[in-house]
C-alpha positions as CSV (number, residue, x, y, z in Angstrom):
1,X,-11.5,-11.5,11.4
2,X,-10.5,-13.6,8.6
3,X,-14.5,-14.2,7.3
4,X,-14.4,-10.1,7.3
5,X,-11.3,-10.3,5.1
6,X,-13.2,-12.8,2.7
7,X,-16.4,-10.9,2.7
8,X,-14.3,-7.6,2.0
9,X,-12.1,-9.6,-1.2
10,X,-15.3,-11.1,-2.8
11,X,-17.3,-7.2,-2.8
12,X,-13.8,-5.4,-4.1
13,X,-14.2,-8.2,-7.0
14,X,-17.7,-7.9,-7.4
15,X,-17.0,-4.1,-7.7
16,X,-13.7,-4.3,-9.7
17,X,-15.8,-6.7,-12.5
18,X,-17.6,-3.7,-14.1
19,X,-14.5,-1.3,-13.5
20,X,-12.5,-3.2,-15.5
21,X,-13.5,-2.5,-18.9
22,X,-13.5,1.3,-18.1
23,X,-10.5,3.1,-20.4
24,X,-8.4,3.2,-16.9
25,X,-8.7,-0.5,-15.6
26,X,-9.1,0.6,-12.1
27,X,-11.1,-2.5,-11.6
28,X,-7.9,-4.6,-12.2
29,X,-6.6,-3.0,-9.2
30,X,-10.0,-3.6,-7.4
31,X,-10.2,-7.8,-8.5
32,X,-6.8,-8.6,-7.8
33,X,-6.4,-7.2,-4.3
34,X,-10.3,-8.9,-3.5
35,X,-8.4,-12.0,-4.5
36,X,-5.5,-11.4,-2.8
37,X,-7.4,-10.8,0.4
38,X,-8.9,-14.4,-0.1
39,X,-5.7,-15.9,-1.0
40,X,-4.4,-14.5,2.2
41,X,-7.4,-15.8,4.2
42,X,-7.9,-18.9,2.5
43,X,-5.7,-22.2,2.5
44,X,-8.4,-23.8,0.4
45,X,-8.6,-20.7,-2.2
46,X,-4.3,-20.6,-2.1
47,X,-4.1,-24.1,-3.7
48,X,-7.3,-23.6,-5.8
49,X,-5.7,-20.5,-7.5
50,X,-1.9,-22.8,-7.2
51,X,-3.6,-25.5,-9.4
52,X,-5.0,-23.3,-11.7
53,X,-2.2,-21.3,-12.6
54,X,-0.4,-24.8,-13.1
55,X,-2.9,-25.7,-15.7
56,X,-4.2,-22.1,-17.6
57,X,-1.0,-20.1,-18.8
58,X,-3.6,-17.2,-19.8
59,X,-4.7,-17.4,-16.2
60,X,-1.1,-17.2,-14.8
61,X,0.0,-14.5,-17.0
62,X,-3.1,-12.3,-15.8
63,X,-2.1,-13.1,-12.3
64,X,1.9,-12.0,-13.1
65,X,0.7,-9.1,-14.4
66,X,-1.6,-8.1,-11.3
67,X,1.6,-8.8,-9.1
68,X,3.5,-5.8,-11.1
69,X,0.6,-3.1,-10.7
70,X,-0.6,-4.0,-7.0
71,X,0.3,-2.9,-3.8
72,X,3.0,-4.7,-2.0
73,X,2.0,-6.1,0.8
74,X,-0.6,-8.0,-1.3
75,X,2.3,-9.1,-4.6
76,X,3.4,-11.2,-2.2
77,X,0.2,-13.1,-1.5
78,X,-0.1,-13.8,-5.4
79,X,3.7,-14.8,-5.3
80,X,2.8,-17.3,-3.0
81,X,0.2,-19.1,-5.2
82,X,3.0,-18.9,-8.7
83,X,3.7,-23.4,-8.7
84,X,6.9,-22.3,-10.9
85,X,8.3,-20.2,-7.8
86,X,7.3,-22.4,-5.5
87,X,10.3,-24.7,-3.7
């Protein structure tokens, strides 16, 4: 089930890509729950997106801001990849 969770995440960003530069950034929405499907899915993705938000502020601060305007059940899974929350 988890490659059907991957496949699902990488189409909702493939779809959210050209959404996102509509005048209501619905495609936001779309990329950053694909990715947080991933993320969930993924161990290898988790730390990829972890390293990356340790070394691109811009990067990070895109990622804080999906966590405020998606879903919750999937805020969480972007939580888990924030290096500065991490214990």
């Amino acid at each position: 089930m988890s490659i059907v969770y991957q496949i699902l995440g990488g189409l909702l960003i493939l779809g959210g890509i050209p959404l996102f530069w509509t005048p209501v950034p619905v495609g936001l929405v779309m990329i950053a729950v694909g990715l947080s499907l991933i993320i969930a899915n993924s161990d290898a993705a988790r730390e990829w997106i972890r390293t990356w938000r340790s070394k691109h502020a811009r990067f990070d601060r895109w990622l804080k801001k999906a966590e405020r305007i998606i879903p919750h059940p999937f805020d969480r899974i972007l939580e888990e990849t924030d290096a500065s929350r991490r214990g």
